[in-house]
VEXLUMZA-924487 format. One record per residue (C-alpha): residue in one letter; x, y, z; residue number from 1. Coordinates in nm, 2 decimals. Example, Ala and Ser with C-alpha at 12.3 -4.5 7.8 and 13.67 -1.06 7.14 Angstrom:
{res->a xx->1.23 yy->-0.45 zz->0.78 n->1}
{res->s xx->1.37 yy->-0.11 zz->0.71 n->2}
//
This chain:
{res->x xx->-0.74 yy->-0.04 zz->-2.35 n->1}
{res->x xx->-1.05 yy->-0.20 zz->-2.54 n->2}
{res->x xx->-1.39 yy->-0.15 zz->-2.42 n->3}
{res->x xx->-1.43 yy->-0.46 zz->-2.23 n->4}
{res->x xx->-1.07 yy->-0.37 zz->-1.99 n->5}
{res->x xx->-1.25 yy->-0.04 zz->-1.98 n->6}
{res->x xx->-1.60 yy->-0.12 zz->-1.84 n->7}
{res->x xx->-1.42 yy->-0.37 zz->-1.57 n->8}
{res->x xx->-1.18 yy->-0.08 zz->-1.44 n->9}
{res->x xx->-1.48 yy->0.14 zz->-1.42 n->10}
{res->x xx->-1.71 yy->-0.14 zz->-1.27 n->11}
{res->x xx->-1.41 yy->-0.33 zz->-1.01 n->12}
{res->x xx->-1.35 yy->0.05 zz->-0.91 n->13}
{res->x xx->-1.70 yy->0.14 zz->-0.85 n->14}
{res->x xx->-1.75 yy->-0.22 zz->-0.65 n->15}
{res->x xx->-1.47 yy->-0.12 zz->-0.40 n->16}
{res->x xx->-1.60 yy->0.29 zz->-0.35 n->17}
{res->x xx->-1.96 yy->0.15 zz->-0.38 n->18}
{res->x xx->-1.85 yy->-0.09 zz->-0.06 n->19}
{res->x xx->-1.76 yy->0.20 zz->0.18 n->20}
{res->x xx->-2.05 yy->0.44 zz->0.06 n->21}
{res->x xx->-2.29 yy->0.11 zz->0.15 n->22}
{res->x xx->-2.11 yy->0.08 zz->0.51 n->23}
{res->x xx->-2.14 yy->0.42 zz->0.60 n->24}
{res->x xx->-2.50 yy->0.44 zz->0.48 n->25}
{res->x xx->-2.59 yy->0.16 zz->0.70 n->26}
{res->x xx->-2.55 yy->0.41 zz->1.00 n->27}
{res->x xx->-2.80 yy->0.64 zz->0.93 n->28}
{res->x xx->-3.03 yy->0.33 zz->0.87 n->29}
{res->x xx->-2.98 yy->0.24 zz->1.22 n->30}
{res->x xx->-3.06 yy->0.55 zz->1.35 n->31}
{res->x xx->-3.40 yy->0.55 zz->1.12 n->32}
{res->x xx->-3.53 yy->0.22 zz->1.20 n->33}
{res->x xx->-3.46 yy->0.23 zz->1.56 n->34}
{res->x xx->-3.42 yy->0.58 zz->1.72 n->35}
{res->x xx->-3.64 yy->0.73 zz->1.46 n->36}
{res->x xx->-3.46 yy->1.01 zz->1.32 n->37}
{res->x xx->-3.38 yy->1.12 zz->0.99 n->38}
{res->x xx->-3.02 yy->1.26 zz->1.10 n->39}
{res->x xx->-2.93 yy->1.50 zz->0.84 n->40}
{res->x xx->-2.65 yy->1.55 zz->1.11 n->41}
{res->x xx->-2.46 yy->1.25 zz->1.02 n->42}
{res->x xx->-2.22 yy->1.37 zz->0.79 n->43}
{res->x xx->-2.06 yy->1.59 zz->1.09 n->44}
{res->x xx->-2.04 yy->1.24 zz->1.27 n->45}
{res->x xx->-1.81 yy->1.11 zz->1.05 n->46}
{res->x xx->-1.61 yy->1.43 zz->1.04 n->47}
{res->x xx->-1.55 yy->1.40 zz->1.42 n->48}
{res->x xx->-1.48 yy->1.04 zz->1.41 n->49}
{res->x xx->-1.18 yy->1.13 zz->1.14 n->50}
{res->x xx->-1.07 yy->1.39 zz->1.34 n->51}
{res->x xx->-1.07 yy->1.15 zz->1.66 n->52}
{res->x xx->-0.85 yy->0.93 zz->1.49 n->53}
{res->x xx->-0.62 yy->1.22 zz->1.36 n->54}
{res->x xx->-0.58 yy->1.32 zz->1.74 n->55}
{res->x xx->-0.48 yy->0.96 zz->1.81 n->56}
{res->x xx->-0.26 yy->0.86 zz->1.52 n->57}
{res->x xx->-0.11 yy->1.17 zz->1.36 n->58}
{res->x xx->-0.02 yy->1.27 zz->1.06 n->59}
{res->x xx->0.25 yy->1.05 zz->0.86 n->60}
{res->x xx->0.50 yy->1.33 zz->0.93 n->61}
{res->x xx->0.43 yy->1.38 zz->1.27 n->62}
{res->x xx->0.29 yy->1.03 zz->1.40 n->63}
{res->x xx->0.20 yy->1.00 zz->1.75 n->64}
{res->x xx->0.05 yy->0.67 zz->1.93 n->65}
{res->x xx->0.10 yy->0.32 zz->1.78 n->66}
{res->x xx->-0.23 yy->0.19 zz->1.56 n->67}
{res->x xx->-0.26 yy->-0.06 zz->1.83 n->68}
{res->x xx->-0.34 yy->0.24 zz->2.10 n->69}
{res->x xx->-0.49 yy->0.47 zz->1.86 n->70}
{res->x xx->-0.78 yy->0.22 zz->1.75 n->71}
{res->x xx->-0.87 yy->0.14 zz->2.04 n->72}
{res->x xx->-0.90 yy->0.48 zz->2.20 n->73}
{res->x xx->-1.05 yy->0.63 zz->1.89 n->74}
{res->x xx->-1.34 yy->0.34 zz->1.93 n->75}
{res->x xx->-1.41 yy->0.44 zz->2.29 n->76}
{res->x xx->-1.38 yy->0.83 zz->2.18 n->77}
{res->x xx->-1.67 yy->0.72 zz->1.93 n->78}
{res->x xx->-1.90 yy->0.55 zz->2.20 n->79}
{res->x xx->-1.89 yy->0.79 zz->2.46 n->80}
{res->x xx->-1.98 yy->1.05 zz->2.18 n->81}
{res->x xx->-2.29 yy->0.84 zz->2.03 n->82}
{res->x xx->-2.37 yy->0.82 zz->2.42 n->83}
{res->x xx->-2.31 yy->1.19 zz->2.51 n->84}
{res->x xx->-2.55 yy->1.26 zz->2.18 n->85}
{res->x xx->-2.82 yy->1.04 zz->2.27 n->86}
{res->x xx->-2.82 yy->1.14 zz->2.63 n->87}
{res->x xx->-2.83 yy->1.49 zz->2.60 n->88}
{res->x xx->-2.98 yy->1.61 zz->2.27 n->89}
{res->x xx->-3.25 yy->1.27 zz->2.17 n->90}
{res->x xx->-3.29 yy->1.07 zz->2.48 n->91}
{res->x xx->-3.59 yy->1.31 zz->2.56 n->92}
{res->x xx->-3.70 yy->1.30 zz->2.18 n->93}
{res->x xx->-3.82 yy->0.98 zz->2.23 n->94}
{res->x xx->-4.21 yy->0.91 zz->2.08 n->95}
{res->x xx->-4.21 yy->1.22 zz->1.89 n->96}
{res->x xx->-4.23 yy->1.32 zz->1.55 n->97}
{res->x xx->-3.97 yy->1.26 zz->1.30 n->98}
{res->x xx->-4.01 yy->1.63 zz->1.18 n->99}
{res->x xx->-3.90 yy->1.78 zz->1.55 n->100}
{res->x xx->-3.64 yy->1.51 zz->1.55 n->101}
{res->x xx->-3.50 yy->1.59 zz->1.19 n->102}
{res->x xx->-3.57 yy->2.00 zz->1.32 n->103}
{res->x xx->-3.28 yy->1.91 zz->1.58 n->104}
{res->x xx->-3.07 yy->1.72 zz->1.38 n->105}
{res->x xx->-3.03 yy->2.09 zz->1.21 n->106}
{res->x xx->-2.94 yy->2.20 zz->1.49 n->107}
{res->x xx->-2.70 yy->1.95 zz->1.58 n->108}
{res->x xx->-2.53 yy->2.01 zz->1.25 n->109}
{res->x xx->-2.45 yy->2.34 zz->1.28 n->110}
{res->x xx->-2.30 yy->2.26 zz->1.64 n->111}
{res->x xx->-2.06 yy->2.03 zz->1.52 n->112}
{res->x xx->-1.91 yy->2.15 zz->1.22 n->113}
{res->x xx->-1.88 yy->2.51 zz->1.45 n->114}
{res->x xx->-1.71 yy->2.29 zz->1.73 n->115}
{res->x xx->-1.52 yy->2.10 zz->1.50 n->116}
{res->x xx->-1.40 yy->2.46 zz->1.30 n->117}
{res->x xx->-1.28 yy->2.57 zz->1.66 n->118}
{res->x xx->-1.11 yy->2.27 zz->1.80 n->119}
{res->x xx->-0.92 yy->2.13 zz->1.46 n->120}
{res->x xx->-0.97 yy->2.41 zz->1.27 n->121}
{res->x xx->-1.09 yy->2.45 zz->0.84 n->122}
{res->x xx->-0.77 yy->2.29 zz->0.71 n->123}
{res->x xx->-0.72 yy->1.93 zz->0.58 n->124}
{res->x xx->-0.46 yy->1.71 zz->0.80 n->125}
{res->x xx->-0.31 yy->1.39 zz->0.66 n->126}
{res->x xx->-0.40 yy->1.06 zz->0.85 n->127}
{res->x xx->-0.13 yy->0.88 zz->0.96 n->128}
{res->x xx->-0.08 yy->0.56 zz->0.71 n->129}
{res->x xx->-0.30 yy->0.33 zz->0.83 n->130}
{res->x xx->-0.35 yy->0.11 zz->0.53 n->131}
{res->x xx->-0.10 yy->0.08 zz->0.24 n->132}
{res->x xx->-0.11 yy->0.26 zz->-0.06 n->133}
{res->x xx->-0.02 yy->0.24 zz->-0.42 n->134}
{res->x xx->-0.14 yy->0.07 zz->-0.75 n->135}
{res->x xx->-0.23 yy->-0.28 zz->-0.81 n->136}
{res->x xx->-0.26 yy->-0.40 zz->-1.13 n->137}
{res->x xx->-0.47 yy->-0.67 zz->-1.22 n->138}
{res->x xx->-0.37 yy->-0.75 zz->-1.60 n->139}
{res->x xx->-0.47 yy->-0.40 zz->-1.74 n->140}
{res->x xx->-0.63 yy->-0.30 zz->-1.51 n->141}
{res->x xx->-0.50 yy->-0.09 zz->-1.22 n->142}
{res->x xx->-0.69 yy->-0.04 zz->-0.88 n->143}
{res->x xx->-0.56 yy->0.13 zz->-0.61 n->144}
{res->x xx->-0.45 yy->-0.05 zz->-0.29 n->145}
{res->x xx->-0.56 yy->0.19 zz->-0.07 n->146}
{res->x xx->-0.96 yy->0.14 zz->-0.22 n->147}
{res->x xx->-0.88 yy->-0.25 zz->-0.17 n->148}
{res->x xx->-0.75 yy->-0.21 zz->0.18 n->149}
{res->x xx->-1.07 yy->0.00 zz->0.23 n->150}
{res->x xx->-1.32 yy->-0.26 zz->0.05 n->151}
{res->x xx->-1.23 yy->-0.52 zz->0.27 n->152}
{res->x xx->-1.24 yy->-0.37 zz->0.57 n->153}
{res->x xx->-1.60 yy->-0.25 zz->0.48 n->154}
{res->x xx->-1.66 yy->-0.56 zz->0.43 n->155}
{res->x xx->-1.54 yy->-0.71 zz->0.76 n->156}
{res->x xx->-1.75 yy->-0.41 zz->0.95 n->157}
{res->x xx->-2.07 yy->-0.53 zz->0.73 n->158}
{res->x xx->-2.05 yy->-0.84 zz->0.82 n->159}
{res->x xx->-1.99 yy->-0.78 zz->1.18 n->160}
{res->x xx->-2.33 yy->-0.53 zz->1.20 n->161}
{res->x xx->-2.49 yy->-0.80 zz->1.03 n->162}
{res->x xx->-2.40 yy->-1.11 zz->1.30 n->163}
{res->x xx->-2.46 yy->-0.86 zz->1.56 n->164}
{res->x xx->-2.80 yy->-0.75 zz->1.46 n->165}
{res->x xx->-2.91 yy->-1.14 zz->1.38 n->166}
{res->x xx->-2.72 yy->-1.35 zz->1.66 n->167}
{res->x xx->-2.70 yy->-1.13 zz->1.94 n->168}
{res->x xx->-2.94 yy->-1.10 zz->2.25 n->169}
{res->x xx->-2.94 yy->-0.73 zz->2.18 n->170}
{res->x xx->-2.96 yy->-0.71 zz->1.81 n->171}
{res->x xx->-3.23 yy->-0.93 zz->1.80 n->172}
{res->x xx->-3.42 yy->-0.72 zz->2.07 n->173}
{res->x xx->-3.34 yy->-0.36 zz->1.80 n->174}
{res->x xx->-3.52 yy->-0.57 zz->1.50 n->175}
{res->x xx->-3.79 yy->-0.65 zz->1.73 n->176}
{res->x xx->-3.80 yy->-0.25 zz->1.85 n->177}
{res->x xx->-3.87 yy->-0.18 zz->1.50 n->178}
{res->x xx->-4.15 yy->-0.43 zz->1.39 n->179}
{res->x xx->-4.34 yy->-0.36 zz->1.66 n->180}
{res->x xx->-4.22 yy->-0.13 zz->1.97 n->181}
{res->x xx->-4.53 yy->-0.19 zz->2.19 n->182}
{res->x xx->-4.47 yy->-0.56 zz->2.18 n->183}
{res->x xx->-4.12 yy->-0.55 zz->2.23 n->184}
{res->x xx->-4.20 yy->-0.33 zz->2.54 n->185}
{res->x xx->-4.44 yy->-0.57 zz->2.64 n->186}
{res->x xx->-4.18 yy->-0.87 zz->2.59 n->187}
{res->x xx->-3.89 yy->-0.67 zz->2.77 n->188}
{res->x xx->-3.71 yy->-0.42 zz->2.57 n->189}
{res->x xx->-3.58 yy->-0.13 zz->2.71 n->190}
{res->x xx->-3.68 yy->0.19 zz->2.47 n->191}
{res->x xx->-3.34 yy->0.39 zz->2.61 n->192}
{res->x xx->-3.15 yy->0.08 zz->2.61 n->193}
{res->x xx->-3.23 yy->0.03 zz->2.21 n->194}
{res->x xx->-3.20 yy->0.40 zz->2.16 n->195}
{res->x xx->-2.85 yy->0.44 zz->2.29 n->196}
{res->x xx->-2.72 yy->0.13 zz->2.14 n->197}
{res->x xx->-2.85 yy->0.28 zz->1.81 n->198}
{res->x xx->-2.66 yy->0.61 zz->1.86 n->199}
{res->x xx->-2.34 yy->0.41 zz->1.97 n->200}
{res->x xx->-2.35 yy->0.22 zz->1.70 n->201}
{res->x xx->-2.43 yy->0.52 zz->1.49 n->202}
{res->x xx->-2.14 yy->0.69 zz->1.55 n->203}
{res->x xx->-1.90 yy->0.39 zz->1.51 n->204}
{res->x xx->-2.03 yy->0.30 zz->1.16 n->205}
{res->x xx->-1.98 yy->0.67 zz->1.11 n->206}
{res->x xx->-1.63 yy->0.67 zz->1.28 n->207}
{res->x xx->-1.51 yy->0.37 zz->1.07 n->208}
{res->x xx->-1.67 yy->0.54 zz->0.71 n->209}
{res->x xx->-1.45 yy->0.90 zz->0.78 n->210}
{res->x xx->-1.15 yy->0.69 zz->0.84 n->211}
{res->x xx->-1.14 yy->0.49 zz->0.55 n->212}
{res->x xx->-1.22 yy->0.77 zz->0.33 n->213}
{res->x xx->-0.98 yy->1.00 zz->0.55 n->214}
{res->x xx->-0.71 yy->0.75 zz->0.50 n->215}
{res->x xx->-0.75 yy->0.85 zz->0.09 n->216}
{res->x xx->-0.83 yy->1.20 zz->0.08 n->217}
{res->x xx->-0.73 yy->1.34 zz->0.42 n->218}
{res->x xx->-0.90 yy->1.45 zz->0.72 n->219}
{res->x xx->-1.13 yy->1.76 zz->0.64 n->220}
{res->x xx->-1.45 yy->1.98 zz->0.68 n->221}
{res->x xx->-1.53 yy->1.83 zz->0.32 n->222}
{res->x xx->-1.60 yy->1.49 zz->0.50 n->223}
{res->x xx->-1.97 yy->1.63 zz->0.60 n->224}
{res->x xx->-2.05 yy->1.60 zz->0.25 n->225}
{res->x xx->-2.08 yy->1.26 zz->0.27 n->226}
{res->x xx->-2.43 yy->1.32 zz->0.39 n->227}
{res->x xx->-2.52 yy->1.39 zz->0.03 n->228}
{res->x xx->-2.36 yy->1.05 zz->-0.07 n->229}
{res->x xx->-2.55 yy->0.90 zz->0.23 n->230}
{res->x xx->-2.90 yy->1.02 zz->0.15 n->231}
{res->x xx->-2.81 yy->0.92 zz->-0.23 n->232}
{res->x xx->-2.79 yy->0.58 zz->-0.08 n->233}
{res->x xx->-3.07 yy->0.54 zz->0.14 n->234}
{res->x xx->-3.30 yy->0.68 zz->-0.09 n->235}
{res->x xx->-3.23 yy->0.47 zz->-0.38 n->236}
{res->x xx->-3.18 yy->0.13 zz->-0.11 n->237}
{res->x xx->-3.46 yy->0.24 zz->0.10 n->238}
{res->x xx->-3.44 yy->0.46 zz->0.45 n->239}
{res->x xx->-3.51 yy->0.12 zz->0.64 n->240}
{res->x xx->-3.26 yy->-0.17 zz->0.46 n->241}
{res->x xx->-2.95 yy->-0.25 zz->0.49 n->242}
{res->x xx->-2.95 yy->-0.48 zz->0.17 n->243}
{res->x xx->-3.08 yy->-0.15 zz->0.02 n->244}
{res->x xx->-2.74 yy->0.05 zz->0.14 n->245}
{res->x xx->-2.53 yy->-0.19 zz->0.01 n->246}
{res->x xx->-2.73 yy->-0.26 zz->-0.32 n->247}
{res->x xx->-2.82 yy->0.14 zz->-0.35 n->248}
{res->x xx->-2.41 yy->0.21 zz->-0.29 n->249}
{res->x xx->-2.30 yy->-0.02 zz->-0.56 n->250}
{res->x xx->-2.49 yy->0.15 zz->-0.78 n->251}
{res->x xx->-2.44 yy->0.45 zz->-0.73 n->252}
{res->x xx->-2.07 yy->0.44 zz->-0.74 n->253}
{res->x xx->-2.06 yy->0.19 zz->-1.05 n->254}
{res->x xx->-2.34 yy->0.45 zz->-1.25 n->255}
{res->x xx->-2.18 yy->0.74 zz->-1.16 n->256}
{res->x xx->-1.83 yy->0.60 zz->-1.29 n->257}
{res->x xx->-2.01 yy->0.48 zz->-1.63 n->258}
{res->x xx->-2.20 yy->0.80 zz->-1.65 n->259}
{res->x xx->-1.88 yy->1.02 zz->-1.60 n->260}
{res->x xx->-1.66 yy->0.82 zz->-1.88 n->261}
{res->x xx->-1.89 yy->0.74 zz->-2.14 n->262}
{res->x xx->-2.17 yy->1.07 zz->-2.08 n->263}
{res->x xx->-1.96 yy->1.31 zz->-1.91 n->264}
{res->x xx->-1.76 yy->1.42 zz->-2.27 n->265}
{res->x xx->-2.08 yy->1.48 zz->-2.41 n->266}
{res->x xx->-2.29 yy->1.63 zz->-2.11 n->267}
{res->x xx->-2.02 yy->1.87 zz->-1.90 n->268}
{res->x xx->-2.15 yy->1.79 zz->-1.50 n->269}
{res->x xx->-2.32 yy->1.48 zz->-1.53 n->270}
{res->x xx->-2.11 yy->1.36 zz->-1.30 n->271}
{res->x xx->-2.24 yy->1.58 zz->-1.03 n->272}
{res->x xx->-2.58 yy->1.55 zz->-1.06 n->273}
{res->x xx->-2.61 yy->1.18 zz->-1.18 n->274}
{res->x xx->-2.67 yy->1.07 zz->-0.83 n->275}
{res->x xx->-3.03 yy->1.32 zz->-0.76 n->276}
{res->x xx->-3.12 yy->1.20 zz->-1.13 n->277}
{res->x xx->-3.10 yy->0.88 zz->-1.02 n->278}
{res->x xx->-3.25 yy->0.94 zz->-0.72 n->279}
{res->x xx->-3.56 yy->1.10 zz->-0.88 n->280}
{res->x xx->-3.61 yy->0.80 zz->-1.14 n->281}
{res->x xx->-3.60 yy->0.54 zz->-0.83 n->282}
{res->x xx->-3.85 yy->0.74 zz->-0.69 n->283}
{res->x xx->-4.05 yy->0.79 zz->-0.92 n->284}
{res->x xx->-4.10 yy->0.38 zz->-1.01 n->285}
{res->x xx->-4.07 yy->0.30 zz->-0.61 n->286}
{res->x xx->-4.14 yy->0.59 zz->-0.35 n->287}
{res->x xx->-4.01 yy->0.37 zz->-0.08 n->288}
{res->x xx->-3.66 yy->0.29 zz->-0.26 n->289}
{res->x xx->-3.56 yy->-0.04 zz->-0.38 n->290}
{res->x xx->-3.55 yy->-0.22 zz->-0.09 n->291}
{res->x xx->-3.77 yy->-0.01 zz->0.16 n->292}
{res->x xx->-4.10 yy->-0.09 zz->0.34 n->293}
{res->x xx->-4.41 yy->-0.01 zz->0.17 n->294}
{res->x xx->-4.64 yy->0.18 zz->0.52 n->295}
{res->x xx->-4.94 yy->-0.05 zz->0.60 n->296}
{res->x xx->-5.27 yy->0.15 zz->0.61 n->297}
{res->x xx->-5.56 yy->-0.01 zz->0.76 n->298}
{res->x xx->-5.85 yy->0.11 zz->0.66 n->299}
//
């Protein structure tokens, strides 16, 4: 292939990973900007959301309720966790400093991945085919169906966060939690309200992310790593944007595709720590990220 075929496989691939890294980024967002914690946890959501799903749908040998059934059930498996969560662990956090909150998100990781270790157990299971699979080639270049499937899907989720947050009564009411909490308390808006919506939809967004990536590389304890990929994100995008996941998940997937084909001969591991390299040169130029909110000090 010449080197033009070569940067648009590398770029078109990194577009479709970048996509799904952005959409599972945007729930940790959610949880920041309106529940205010920094949930180093969230990996473990996504874990139990594959494994949810797993429980519902099978494995491709062994398949057991209809996609139909599954989906649904897995989606109301996912609320009643983000509920459960909220209720019991961060419903009483409320008000009080990130640093206790992120203290118990510590916590709360090492709760999970213990329960998760004793109810589905350390090996990896294969999702049930949920989206097709196989190679598509676009001239010469060849993309996998699977990462399409998974792009457009991302997309559709995206796009329905994004309606919901700007057209409905109680999306509008969690933007106006997070400008300004005492005059959205003042105007009306429940705090618990806005705080269990956030964890609901935190765990959905986090549901949907470890089933398109389970759907590739099996359902797994390794799925908690994407908290790594996640804070990649956030940081470069900023902890409060979601133009900043999608932006920050693009490039992170595209750079770290460049970096490994034309770096990685040269410098052995680039790959793996391309994304805190990058992460320290966006901070260094913006503290806040690309896309975050610079703090207000009055003085």
């Amino acid at each position: 292939m010449d080197t033009t075929t070569i940067v648009l496989q590398l770029v078109l691939s990194g577009v479709l990973v970048g996509s799904i890294y952005g959409l599972i980024a945007m729930g940790f967002v959610i949880t920041y900007r309106n529940a205010q914690v920094f949930n180093i946890a969230y990996g473990q959501f996504a874990v139990v959301g594959a494994f949810i799903a797993w429980t519902c749908l099978g494995s491709p040998s062994e398949p057991r309720l209809p996609l139909p059934i599954a989906l649904p059930l897995t989606i109301i498996a996912a609320i009643v966790f983000g509920l459960i969560i909220e209720r019991v662990l961060f419903r009483h956090m409320i008000g009080r400093p990130i640093f206790a909150t992120f203290m118990l998100t510590l916590g709360l990781l090492a709760v999970l991945h213990s329960l998760v270790m004793i109810v589905w157990g350390p090996e990896t299971l294969a999702l049930a085919t949920t989206i097709p699979k196989g190679p598509v080639n676009l001239g010469d270049i060849v993309l996998a169906r699977e990462y399409i499937w998974s792009f457009c899907l991302a997309v559709v989720v995206v796009v329905a966060l994004v309606l919901f947050l700007r057209l409905t009564r109680m999306g509008l009411a969690m933007r106006a939690a997070y400008e300004d909490q005492v005059a959205a308390r003042c105007l009306g808006v429940s705090a618990k309200l806005n705080h269990q919506i956030a964890w609901v939809m935190c765990a959905l967004v986090a549901t949907a992310g470890g089933i398109l990536i389970a759907s590739v590389s099996g359902v797994s304890m390794m799925l908690s790593e994407l908290v790594m990929v996640v804070l990649a994100v956030v940081l470069i995008g900023g902890l409060d944007s979601f133009v900043g996941c999608i932006v920050g998940g693009l490039i992170l997937a595209i750079g770290h595709n460049l970096a490994s084909y034309y770096i990685g001969p040269h410098v052995p591991g680039i790959e793996s720590i391309f994304g805190m390299v990058l992460i320290l040169v966006v901070l260094l130029i913006r503290p806040t990220g690309l896309f975050g909110t610079r703090p207000i000090e009055r003085v």
